[in-house]
Steps between C-alpha positions, in 0.01 A plus 500: 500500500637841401339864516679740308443894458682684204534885442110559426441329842323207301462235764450096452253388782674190667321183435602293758622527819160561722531443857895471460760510753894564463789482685760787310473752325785578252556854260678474196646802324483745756834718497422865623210446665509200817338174510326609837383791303295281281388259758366758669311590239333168470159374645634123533703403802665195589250214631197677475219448229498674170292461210502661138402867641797487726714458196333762240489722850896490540563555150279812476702657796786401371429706187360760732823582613667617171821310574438221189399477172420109522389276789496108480344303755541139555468177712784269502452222748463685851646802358337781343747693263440796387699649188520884482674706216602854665396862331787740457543729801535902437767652574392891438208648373517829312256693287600734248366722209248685789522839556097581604581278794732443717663197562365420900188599408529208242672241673251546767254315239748233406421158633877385329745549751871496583626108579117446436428237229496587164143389371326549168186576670602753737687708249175487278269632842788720513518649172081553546597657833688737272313613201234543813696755709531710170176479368412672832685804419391513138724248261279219425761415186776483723662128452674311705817176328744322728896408494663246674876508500617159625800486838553116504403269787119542449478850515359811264522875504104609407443811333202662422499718189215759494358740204341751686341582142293833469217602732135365433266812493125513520341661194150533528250421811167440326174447684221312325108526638520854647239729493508717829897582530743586160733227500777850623287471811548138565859541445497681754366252768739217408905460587597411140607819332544545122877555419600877437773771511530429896504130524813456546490642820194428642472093359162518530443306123650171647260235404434166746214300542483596866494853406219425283277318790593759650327721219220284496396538857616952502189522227258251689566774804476806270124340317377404880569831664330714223162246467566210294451204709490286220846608349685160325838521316466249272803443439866706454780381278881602451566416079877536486622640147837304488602709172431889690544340856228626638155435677180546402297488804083457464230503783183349376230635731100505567441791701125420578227755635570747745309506829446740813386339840156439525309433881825360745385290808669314790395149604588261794486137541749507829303546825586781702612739184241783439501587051362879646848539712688399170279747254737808618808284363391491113680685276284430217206753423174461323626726183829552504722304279538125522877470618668199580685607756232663727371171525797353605538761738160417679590140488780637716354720721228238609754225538705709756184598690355162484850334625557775790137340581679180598362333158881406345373263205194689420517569135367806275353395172329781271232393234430705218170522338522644096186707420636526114234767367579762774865431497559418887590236702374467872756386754422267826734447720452158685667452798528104538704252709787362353677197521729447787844503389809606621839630335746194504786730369580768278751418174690772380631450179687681202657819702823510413580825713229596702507268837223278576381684854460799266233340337385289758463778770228687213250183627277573808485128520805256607513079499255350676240833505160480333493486120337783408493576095423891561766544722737332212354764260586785716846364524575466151367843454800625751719290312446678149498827653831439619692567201711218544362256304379485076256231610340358810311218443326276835396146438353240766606132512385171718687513799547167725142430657174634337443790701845675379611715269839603343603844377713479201617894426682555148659837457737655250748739634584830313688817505442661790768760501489863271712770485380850458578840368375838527540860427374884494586825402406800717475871359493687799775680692643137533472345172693239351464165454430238791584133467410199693551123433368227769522059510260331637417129557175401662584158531855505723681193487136393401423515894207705356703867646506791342782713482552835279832716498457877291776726456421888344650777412436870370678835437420526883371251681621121531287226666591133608239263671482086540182316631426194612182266579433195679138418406497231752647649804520235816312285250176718514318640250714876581688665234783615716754726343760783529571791276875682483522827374745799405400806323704805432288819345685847379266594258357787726708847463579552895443165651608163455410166719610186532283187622655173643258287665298162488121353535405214696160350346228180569194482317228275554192352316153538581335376259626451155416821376572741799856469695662712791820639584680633718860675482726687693754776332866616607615779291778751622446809280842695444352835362753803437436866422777661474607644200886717518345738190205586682645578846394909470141392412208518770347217326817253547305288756178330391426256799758413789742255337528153607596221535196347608313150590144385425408225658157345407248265483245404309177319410357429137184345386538324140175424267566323190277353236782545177440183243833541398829721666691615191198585258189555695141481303294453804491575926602733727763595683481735804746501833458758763785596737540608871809615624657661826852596551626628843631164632822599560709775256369868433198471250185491711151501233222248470403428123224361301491448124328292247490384094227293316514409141242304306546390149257357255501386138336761313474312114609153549594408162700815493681433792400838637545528884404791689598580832430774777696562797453698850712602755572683793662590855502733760752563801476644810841606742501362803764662665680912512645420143430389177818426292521586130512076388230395714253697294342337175630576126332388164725254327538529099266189481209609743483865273676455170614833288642614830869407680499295800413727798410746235222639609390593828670754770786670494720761617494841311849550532666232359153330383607143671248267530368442845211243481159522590257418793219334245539376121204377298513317104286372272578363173321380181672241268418292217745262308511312171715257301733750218288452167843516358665196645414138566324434814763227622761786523377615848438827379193763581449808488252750783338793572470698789418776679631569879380759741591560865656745783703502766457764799548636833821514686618430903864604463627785670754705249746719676633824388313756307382221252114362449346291293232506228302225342319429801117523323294228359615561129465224253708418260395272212672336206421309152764257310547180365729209571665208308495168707769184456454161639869443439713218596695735753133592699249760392610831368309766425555857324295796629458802340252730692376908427362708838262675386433668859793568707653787727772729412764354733420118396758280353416313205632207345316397187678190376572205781645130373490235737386195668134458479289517815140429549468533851 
């Protein structure tokens, strides 16, 4: 009897031999690698049973090591020999002809491995693993040959010889069976990108087939959350031109009717549970538009009140009922009992960076809690909103007894880190350019902490700041942080300060819309004068020169509904602020301030989003007196058209800014993809028109000075802006006309920088 395996791993099933028994065991052509090392590897021992299976077992692991190209197994007498020819080993592994990527990255997918064994099979997985790792960065034609160059004894040099070829762009991005949205809409909504003048930067016209699902699943979202519940993609397809190297990509759609919510009702099967006490949880309203995610939101909200009721597997199930001629489907929520299951374990898989108590600490629920498939939801909603992760995708699986449940959690790590760039030019007194460029990674170490480091400069000012986050702190749910800071600022004409100090921060959740925090500020404030040329003048002296500390503390009250942080269609955004300095240090004033903005789409298919923003503050001095920095100023962003601090009080004789006791804004802006260029180049263009003042003032000047501005005068603004969603962050270009200003007001019509929302 004989069982042989050659290079395919063919094997011959052993005819004989059932219920044998030997005595030896003896390995025949076994040089570099040990006769215990293939005993080992064999399910038949010495005086025990063994039957065909044990045979075709020991070959298959035999095989399964990669050690031999041919296995013989045979029974002489008592003895079972077994007749191996070895593989080569490798000696060194190198890749050339890459360039795109570098050579750990790629060895990091190589299964073929230094004084590994050289196997056909492996190099082929290997040579997949490959063409793979460029097709992810855009060269789907890159190929991938071998060499072997032959040392004696058994043993190869392996080299990998790549053609990185050209990169495989996306041409066109058609949609099929859309009637409500132009197909430049949809293009919009999904992560593929048509290839254009900026690609090569932003590598956003990489095809994959994830990428695609990933497509899929962005306009399923986009249908559901604008009324059409029954929104299928019918199918999406890549074709591949080999001759142009590039995709044609196609979504095949049926975008169905569009709805609005019709009567919405809460019913209980669970004893104890009231529907009336749930009714103030929907989201949903009779009229508005059917969304998608407003259900899901009331799923929420009544699974977290019905669980805080001590009812852990209850389960949240809404029916909806179609009433096709008026357009509408009504919504009933039933609240039911669920099975009773628990959570054998959760099964991270897939992140390559990020570490798994990152993702797992996103879960309200931990092994052996109640399974509860809303609570899942809710976490893979944190999960997306991240920013970690491309994908997030929670499945269930069978755990060991009938009453559990595994968690298997695939993610895809991304980029995390950007860096960023910004600039102005002021025309005041002060003019010249300003300059500031800032990294930041929200993903640190991919412990999930954040960590941003800015560095700016102007004619006469420089800045320098670092921040850091811990959005876990002590393993709560507390977003613990600290903030560094250094600021130096000559632009006035007979002061100058310098800032040095640092914030100590902790914010907390409420709910998951409205969070709290609380901070505490150290700033020393080294303010100077003095000017030699102006010694003779009365008016040398604004305020008392420093330096000075503030001490503070602080309270803030966060609201925010934003669908999306870096291009907002929909929510709101409002914080409002409490602060009171006099612990410790010489500034002694008690401040409150607040901003709201709300935006809204204004023509969907036109991607036009309109926005309208508040804010506000007021601050009252608390002790004998009010320094010249504790006062508020108007940044360029809050008032555009005018400097920072550029409006406001100041001091006739030198006409210094000195802040203000109250400020007010309001704003009106609408923006809109550039008719000129494609959509997938990030850029937009807006509209606006800002208004606001800044009055009142505490400090006590000195001298035969005073100061002016001190009246309720508004100042108001028009201009337009150009808006990049660029691979190095937002940037956006401002230019902005007052049209109602003050004599004494500095203006600064053009400002280039990093875009801010909020």
């Amino acid at each position: 009897m004989v069982v042989t395996g050659g290079s395919f791993a063919t094997l011959v099933s052993a005819t004989g031999a059932e219920a044998a028994v030997i005595r030896s065991i003896q390995v025949r052509g076994a040089d570099r690698v040990s006769a215990d090392t293939v005993k080992a590897n064999l399910s038949i021992k010495p005086g025990e049973n063994f039957s065909n299976a044990d045979i075709d077992a020991s070959v298959r692991r035999l095989f399964a090591t990669g050690y031999f190209s041919d296995v013989k197994i045979s029974v002489s007498g008592s003895t079972l020999v077994v007749v191996v020819n070895e593989n080569q080993l490798i000696n060194e592994v190198v890749i050339n002809g890459n360039r795109k990527i570098k050579d750990d990255k790629l060895q990091a997918v190589l299964r073929s491995r230094s004084m590994g064994p050289y196997s056909e099979t492996t190099i082929e997985a290997d040579k997949q693993a490959i063409r793979d790792a460029y097709a992810a960065i855009g060269r789907s034609d890159a190929t991938v040959t071998t060499q072997t160059y032959p040392l004696g004894n058994g043993r190869v040099n392996l080299a990998f010889i790549v053609d990185e070829g050209d990169r495989t762009k996306i041409s066109q991005i058609n949609f099929v069976g859309n009637q409500a949205y132009s197909n430049s809409r949809l293009r919009s909504v999904i992560l593929t990108k048509k290839s254009n003048f900026l690609s090569f930067l932003t590598r956003k016209d990489v095809y994959s087939e994830e990428k695609l699902r990933a497509d899929e699943e962005a306009l399923r979202q986009f249908y559901f959350n604008s009324g059409y519940a029954d929104f299928r993609v019918i199918s999406s397809e890549a074709v591949l031109d080999e001759a142009s190297n590039e995709y044609v990509v196609t979504f095949t759609v049926d975008e169905g009717q569009r709805y609005d919510f019709g009567d919405v009702n809460v019913e209980s099967t669970v004893q104890g549970i009231d529907p009336d006490e749930l009714k103030g949880l929907i989201e949903s309203h009779p009229g508005s538009t059917y969304r998608a995610k407003d259900v899901q939101k009331t799923m929420s909200e009544i699974s977290q009140r019905v669980a805080a009721k001590g009812y852990p597997f209850a389960r949240v199930t809404p029916r909806g009922n179609r009433d096709l001629g008026n357009g509408t489907i009504a919504v009933d929520y039933l609240v039911d009992q669920g099975e009773r299951a628990y959570v054998e374990r959760i099964e991270i898989r897939g992140n390559t960076r990020t570490r798994d108590y990152v993702i797992r600490r996103e879960f309200d629920i931990g092994e052996g809690d109640a399974f509860n498939q809303e609570v899942i939801a809710r976490a893979k909603r944190r999960l997306d909103a991240l920013g970690y992760f491309s994908s997030v995708n929670i499945t269930t699986a069978p755990g060991s007894q009938p009453d559990r449940v595994v968690l298997i959690v695939d993610v895809q790590d991304q980029s995390t880190g950007s860096f960023g760039i910004g600039a102005g030019y002021e025309t005041g007194k002060s003019g010249g350019f300003k300059l500031e460029a800032s990294i930041e990674e929200k993903n640190f170490l991919g412990r999930g902490q954040y960590i941003r480091l800015a560095a700016g400069r102007g004619g006469d000012s420089r800045n320098y700041s670092l921040s850091f986050t811990e959005p876990y702190f002590l393993g709560y749910r507390l977003a613990a942080g600290f903030d560094l800071f250094s600021d130096e600022d000559d632009s006035e004409d007979y002061y100058s300060v310098n800032s040095k100090g640092f914030n100590l921060r902790v914010t907390a959740p409420i709910t998951e819309e409205l969070s709290t925090t609380l901070k505490y500020s150290y700033v020393k404030l080294d303010y100077d004068s003095s000017d030699p040329s102006q010694l003779s003048s009365p008016y040398v002296h604004v305020v008392n020169d420093g330096p000075w500390v503030r001490s503070s503390i602080s309270h803030s009250l966060t609201f925010d509904t934003l669908d999306d942080r870096t291009l907002p269609r929909d929510g709101i955004f409002a914080q409002i602020t409490q602060e009171f300095a006099g612990l410790g240090g010489d500034s002694d004033y008690y401040k409150i301030s607040g901003k709201a903005r709300y935006f809204h789409t204004l023509l969907e298919d036109a991607d036009v989003i309109g926005s309208i923003s508040v804010s506000g503050g007021h601050m009252w001095g608390t002790g004998n007196d009010t320094k010249v920095f504790d006062q508020f100023t108007l940044s360029a962003s809050e008032l555009r058209g005018f400097e920072s601090g550029g409006i406001g009080p100041r001091a006739t004789s030198t006409g210094d800014s000195l802040g203000g006791t109250t400020y007010f804004t309001a704003s009106a802006e609408a923006s809109f993809p550039l008719p000129a260029l494609p959509r997938d180049s990030g850029f937009r263009g807006a509209i606006f028109v800002d208004a606001g003042t800044l009055y009142g003032n505490d400090v006590a000047t000195i001298g035969a000075d005073a100061v002016k501005g001190t009246d309720m005068s508004l100042r108001a603004s028009v201009g337009a802006s150009i808006i990049w969603a660029s691979p190095f962050g937002p940037l956006r270009f401002d230019y902005a006309v007052p049209f109602k200003k003050e004599s004494y007001d500095e203006v600064q019509r053009f400002k280039f920088g990093i875009a801010t929302q909020f």
